[in-house]
N, C-alpha and C positions, 0 to 999 in steps of 0.2 A: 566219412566223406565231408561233414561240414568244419572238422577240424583240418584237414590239409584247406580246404576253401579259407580258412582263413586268418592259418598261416600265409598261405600265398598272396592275402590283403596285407597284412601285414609287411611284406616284404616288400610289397611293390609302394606301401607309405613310406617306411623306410628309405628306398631310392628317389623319390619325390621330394622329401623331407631335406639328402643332402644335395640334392640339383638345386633347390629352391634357398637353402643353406648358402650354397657357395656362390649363387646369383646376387642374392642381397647380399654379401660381404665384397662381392666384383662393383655391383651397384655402389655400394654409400661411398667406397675407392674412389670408383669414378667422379661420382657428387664430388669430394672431399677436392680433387687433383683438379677439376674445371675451376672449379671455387678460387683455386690458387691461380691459375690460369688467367681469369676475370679480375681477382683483385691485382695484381702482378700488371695488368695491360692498361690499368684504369691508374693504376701510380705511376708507370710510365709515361702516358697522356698528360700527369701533371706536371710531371716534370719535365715534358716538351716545351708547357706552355711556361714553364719557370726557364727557359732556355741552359736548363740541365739535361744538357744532349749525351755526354757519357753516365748518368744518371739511369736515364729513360733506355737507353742501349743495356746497361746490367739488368736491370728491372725484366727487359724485355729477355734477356739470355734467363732467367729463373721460369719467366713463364712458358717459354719452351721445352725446357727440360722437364717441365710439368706437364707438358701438351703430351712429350712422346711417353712419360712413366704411363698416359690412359692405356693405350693397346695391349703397354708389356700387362699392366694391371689386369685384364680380361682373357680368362681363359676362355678357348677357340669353342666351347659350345656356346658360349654366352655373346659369342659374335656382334649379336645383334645390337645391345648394349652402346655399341660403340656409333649407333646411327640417331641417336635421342636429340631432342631437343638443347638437354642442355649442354650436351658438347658442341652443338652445331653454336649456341651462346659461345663460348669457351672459344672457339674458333673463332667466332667474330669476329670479337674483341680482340683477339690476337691481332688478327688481320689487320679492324683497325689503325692499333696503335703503331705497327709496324707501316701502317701505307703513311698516317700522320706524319712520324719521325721521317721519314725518306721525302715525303713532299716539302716540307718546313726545311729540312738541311740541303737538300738539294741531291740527296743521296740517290742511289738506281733501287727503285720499286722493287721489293722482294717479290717471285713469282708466287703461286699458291701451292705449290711445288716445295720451293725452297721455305715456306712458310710452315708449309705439311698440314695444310688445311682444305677442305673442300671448294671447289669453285663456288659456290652457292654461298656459304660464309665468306668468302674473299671478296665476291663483288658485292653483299651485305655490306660487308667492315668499311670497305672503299665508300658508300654510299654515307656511312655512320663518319667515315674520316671528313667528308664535306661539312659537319656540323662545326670539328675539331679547326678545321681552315678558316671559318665562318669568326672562331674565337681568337683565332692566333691574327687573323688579319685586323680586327676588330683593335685587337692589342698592339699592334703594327702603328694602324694609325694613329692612337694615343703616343705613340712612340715616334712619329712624324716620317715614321719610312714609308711614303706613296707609292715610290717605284712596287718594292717587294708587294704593297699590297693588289695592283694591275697584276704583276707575276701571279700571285696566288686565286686571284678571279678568275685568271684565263686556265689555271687549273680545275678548279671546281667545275668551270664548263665545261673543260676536257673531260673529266668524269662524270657528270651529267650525260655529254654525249654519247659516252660509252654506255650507262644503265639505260637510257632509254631504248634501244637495240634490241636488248637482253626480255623479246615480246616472249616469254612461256610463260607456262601453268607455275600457279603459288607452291602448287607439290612438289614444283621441281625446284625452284629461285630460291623456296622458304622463303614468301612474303618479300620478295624483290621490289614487286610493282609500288607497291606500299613506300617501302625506302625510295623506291626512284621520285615518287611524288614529294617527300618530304624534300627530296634533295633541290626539287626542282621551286619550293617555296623558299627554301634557304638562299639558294643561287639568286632569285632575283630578289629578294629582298637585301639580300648582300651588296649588288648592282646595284639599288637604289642608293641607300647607306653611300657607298665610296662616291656614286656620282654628284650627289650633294656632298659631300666633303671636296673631294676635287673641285666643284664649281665657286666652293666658297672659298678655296686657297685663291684659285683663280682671281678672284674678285680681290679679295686681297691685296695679292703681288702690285694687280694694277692699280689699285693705292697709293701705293708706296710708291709705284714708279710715278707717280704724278708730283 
């Protein structure tokens, strides 16, 4: 009697043994493939701001292809896997660098759809691309293009006004509210910046025309 008992422990370790086996070799996958994901959208970012626009486009085509090998990587018990924090990172940052590159070129905003990301990380990424606008306008000005830099403020406002809307639960946003506040110190400290640079060209001009 206590030998079938414990064979039948035995057997039932053994099945626990390879769930938990094939789990952690889906997991470090996953780790491994976001990983690439993040680094891949964070070299596109730079290359945006290096105004290496077909750069930042291939970069960004590698980290896609990485976004979609996560799901095929996860066998359907491990489902769940696929809902973790740091893919919802991984998404981000996609997100990100794909709304960055579309706002700076002028190009049409990839959906979250077409991105293959969650709503939750897409309006994240959009909130983290106001930081990315904050550098590239910063860079504008140095660069004495005023006009582009008004264009790209009344951007960041436009997504300001979009994040602030977006009133749910953190469990549901992942930490939305948070980003939306950062966005909202960026934006008008950005406002300040340009408006004193504007007032000082201002002054300026009329200078010269005297």
């Amino acid at each position: 009697m206590k030998k079938k008992a414990t064979n039948n422990l035995e057997a039932i370790a053994e099945k626990i043994r390879d769930f938990f086996s094939t789990r952690d070799t889906a997991r470090e996958e996953v780790i491994r493939l976001c990983r690439e994901v993040i680094r891949y959208s964070a070299n596109a970012i730079r290359a945006v701001h290096r105004q290496d626009q077909a750069g930042a486009k291939q970069l960004l085509g590698f980290a896609h292809d990485s976004l979609r090998q996560i799901s095929k990587s996860v066998p359907k018990e491990h489902n769940d896997l696929l809902y973790g924090g740091i893919i919802h990172d991984a998404q981000k940052e996609f997100a990100e660098a794909n709304i960055t590159l579309a706002l700076v070129t002028g190009d049409v905003i990839p959906t979250p759809e077409a991105a293959g990301v969650t709503y939750a990380a897409y309006l994240n990424g959009m909130g983290e691309a106001v930081g990315e606008l904050r550098r590239y306008l910063l860079d504008s000005l140095r660069r004495d293009e005023l006009s582009r830099c008004e264009e790209l403020l009344a951007i960041m406002d436009d997504i300001y006004s979009i994040l602030v809307t977006m009133d749910f639960p953190d469990a549901i946003t992942f930490g939305l509210r948070r980003t939306t506040d950062s966005v909202r110190g960026i934006l008008e400290k950005t406002r300040g910046d340009l408006t004193l640079v504007l007032r000082q060209k201002a002054l300026e001009d009329k200078l010269k025309s005297k």
